[in-house]
BAVEXRO-586249 format. One line per 8 residues: number of its first residue (from 1); their letters; for each residue x, y, z of N, C-alpha, C. Coordinates in nm, 2 decimals, always signed. Layout:
% residues N
NUM = a = X Y Z X Y Z X Y Z ~ ...
END
This chain:
% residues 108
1 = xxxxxxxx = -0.14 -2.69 -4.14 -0.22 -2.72 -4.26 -0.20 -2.87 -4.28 ~ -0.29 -2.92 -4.33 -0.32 -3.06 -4.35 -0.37 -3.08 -4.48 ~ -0.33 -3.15 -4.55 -0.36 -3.23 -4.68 -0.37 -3.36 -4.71 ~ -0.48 -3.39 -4.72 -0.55 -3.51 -4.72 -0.61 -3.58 -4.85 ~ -0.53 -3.75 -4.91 -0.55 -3.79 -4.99 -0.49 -3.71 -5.11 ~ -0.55 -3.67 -5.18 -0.53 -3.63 -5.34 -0.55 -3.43 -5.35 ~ -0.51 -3.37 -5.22 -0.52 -3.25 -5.23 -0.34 -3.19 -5.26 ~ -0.36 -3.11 -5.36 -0.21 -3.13 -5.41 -0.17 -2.95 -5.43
9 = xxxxxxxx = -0.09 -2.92 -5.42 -0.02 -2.76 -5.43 +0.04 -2.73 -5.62 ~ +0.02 -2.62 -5.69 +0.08 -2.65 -5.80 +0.20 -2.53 -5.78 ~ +0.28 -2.49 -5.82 +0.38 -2.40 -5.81 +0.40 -2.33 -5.90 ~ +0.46 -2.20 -5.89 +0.53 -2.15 -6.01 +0.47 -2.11 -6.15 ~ +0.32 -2.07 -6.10 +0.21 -2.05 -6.20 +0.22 -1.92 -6.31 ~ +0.27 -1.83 -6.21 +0.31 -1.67 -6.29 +0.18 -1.65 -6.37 ~ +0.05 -1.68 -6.27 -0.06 -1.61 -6.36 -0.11 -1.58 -6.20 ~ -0.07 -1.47 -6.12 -0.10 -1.37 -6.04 -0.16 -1.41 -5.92
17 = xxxxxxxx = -0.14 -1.52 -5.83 -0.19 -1.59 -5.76 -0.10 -1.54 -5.63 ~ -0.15 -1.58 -5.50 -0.07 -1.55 -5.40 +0.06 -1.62 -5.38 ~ +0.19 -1.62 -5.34 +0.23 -1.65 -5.33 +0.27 -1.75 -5.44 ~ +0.22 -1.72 -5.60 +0.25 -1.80 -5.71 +0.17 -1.95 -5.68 ~ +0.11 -1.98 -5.62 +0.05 -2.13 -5.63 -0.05 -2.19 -5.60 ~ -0.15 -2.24 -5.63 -0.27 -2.27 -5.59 -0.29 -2.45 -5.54 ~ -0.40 -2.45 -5.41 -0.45 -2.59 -5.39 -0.57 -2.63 -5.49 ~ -0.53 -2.74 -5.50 -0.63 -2.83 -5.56 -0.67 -2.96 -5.55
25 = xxxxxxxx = -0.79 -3.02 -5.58 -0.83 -3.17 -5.58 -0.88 -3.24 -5.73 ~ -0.84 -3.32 -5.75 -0.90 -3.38 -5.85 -0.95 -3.53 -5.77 ~ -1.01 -3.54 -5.67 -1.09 -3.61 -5.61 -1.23 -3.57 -5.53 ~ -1.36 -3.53 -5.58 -1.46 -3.50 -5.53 -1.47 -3.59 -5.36 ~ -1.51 -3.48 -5.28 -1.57 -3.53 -5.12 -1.41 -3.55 -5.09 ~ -1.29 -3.49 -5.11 -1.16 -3.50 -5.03 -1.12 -3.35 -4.93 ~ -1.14 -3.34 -4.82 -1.15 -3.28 -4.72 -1.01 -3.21 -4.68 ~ -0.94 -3.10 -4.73 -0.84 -3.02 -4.70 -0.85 -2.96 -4.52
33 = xxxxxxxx = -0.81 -2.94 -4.44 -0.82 -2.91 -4.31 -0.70 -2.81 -4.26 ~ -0.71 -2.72 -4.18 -0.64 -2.64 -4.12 -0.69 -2.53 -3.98 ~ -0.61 -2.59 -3.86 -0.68 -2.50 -3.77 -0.59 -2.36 -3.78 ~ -0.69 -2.30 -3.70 -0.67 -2.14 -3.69 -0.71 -2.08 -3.53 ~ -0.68 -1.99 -3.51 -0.69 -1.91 -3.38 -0.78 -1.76 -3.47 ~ -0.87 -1.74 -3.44 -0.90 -1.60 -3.47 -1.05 -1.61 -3.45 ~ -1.12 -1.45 -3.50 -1.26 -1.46 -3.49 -1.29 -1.43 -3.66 ~ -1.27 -1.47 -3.73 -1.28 -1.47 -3.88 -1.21 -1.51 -3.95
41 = xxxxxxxx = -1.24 -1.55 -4.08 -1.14 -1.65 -4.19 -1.17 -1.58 -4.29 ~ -1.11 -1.57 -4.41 -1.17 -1.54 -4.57 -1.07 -1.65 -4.66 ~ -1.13 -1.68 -4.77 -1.05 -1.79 -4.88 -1.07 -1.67 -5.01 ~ -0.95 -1.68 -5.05 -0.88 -1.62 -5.16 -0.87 -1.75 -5.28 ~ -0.89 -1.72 -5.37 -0.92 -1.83 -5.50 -0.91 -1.72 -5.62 ~ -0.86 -1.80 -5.75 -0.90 -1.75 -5.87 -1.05 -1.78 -5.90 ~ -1.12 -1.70 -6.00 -1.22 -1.70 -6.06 -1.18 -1.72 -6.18 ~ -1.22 -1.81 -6.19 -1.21 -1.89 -6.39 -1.32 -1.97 -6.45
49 = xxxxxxxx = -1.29 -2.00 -6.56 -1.35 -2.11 -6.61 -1.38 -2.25 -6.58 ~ -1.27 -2.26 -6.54 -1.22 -2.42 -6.47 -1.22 -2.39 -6.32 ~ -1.29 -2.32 -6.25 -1.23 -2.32 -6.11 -1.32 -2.44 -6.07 ~ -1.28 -2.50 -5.95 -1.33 -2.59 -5.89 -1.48 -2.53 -5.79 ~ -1.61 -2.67 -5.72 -1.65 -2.61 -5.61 -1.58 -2.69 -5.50 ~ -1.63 -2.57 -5.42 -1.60 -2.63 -5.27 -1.73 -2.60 -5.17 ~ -1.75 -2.66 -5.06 -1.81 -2.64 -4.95 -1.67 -2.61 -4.81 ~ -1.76 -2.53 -4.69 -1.72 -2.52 -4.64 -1.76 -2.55 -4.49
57 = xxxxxxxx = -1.68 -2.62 -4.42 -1.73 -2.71 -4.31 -1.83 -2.81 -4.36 ~ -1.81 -2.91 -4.46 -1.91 -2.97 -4.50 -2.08 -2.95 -4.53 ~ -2.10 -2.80 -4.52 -2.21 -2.73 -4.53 -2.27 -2.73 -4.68 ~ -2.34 -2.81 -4.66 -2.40 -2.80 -4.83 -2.46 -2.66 -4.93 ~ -2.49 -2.59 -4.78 -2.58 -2.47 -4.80 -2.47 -2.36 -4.81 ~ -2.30 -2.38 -4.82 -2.25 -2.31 -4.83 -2.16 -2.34 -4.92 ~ -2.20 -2.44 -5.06 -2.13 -2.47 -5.14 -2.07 -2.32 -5.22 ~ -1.98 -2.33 -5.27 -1.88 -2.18 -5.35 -1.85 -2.26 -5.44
65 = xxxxxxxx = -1.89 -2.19 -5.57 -1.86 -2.16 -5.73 -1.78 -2.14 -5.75 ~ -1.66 -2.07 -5.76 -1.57 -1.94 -5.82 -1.55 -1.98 -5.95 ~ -1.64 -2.03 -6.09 -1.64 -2.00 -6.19 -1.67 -1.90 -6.23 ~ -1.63 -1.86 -6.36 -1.67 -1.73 -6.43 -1.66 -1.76 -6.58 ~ -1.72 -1.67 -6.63 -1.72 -1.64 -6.78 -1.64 -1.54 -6.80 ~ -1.50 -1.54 -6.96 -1.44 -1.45 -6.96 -1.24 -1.43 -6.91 ~ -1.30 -1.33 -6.86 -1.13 -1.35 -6.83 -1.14 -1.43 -6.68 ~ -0.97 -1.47 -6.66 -0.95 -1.53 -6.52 -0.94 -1.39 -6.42
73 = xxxxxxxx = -0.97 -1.40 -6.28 -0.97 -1.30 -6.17 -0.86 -1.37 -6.09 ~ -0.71 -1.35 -6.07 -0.67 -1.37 -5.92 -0.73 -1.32 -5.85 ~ -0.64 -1.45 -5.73 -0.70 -1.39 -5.58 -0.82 -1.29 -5.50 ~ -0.94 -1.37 -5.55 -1.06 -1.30 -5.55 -1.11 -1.33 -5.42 ~ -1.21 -1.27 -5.32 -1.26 -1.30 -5.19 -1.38 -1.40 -5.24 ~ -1.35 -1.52 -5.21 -1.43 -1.63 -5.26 -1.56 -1.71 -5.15 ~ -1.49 -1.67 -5.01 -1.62 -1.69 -4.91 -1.54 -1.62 -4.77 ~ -1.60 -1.59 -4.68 -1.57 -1.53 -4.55 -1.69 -1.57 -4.44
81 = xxxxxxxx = -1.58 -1.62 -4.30 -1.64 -1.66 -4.21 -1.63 -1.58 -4.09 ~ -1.75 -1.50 -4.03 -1.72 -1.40 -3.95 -1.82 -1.48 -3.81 ~ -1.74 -1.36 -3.70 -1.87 -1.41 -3.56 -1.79 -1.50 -3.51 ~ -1.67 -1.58 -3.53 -1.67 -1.69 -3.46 -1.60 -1.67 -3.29 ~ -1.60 -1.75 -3.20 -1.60 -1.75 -3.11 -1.41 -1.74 -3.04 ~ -1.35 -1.64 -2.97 -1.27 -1.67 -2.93 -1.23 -1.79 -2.89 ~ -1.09 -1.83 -2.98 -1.02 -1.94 -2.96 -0.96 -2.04 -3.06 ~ -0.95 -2.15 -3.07 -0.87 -2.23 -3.14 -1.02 -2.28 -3.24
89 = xxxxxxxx = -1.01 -2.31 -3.36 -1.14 -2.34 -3.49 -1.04 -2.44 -3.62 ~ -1.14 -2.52 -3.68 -1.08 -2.63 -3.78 -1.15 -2.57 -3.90 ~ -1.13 -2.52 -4.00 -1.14 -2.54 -4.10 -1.13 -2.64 -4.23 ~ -1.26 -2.68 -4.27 -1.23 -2.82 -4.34 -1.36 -2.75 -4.47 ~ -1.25 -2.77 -4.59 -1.29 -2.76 -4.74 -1.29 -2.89 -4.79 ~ -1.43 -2.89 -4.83 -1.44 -3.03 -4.95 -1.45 -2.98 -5.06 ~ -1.39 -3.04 -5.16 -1.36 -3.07 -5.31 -1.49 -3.12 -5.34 ~ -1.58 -3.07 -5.42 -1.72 -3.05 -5.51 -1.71 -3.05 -5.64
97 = xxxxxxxx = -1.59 -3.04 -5.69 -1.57 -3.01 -5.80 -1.43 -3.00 -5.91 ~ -1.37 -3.06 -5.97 -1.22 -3.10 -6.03 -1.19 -2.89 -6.06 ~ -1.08 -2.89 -6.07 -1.03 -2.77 -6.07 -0.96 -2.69 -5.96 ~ -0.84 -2.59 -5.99 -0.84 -2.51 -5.88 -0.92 -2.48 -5.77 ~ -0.90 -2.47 -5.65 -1.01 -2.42 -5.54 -0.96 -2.32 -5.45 ~ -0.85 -2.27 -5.41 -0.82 -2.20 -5.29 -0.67 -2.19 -5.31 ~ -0.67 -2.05 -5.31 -0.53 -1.99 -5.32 -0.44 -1.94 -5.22 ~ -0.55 -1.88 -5.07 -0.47 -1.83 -5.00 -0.61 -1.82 -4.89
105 = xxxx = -0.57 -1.86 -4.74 -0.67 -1.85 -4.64 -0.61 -1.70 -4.52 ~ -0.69 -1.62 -4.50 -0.67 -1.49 -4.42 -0.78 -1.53 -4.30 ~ -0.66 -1.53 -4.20 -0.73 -1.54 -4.06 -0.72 -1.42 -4.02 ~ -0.82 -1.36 -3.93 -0.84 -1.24 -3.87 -0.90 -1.17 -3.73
END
């Protein structure tokens, strides 16, 4: 996993997150990266108020919301990447948006 510029970890949240802690940016266009070995990925995020957007692989056409109205949702299935091709793959999230963005990545 790789963290780049102003992408930061919070700890110790005790409001139902994986592993208690969420990534985040508070710098729009800062690109989090992590390769993986698999034929699919899913991103785990809270749904809130304040959640952040993200894109994924710099894909505009796949920008992700995970705001909501209402109560907060942990660890919700916030986007999933299927089909991919045996072997080694980069995953790279841009920051769209100030707020929580990604709680926990499931390779598969």
């Amino acid at each position: 996993m790789t963290l780049y510029k102003s992408w930061f970890r919070r700890y110790n949240l005790s409001t139902g997150d994986f592993n208690n802690d969420l990534t985040f940016s508070d710098t729009t266009g800062d690109i989090w990266s992590c390769p993986f070995i698999g034929g699919s990925i899913v991103g785990i995020a809270p749904k809130e108020t304040v959640a952040g957007k993200i894109e994924i692989d710099g894909k505009s056409s796949e920008t992700i919301d995970p705001s909501v109205q209402g109560m907060r949702q942990s660890q919700q299935l916030v986007f999933k990447v299927n089909g991919l091709a045996p072997g080694e793959h980069i995953i790279n999230i841009v920051n769209r948006g100030a707020g929580p963005v990604l709680d926990a990545i499931v390779v598969q």
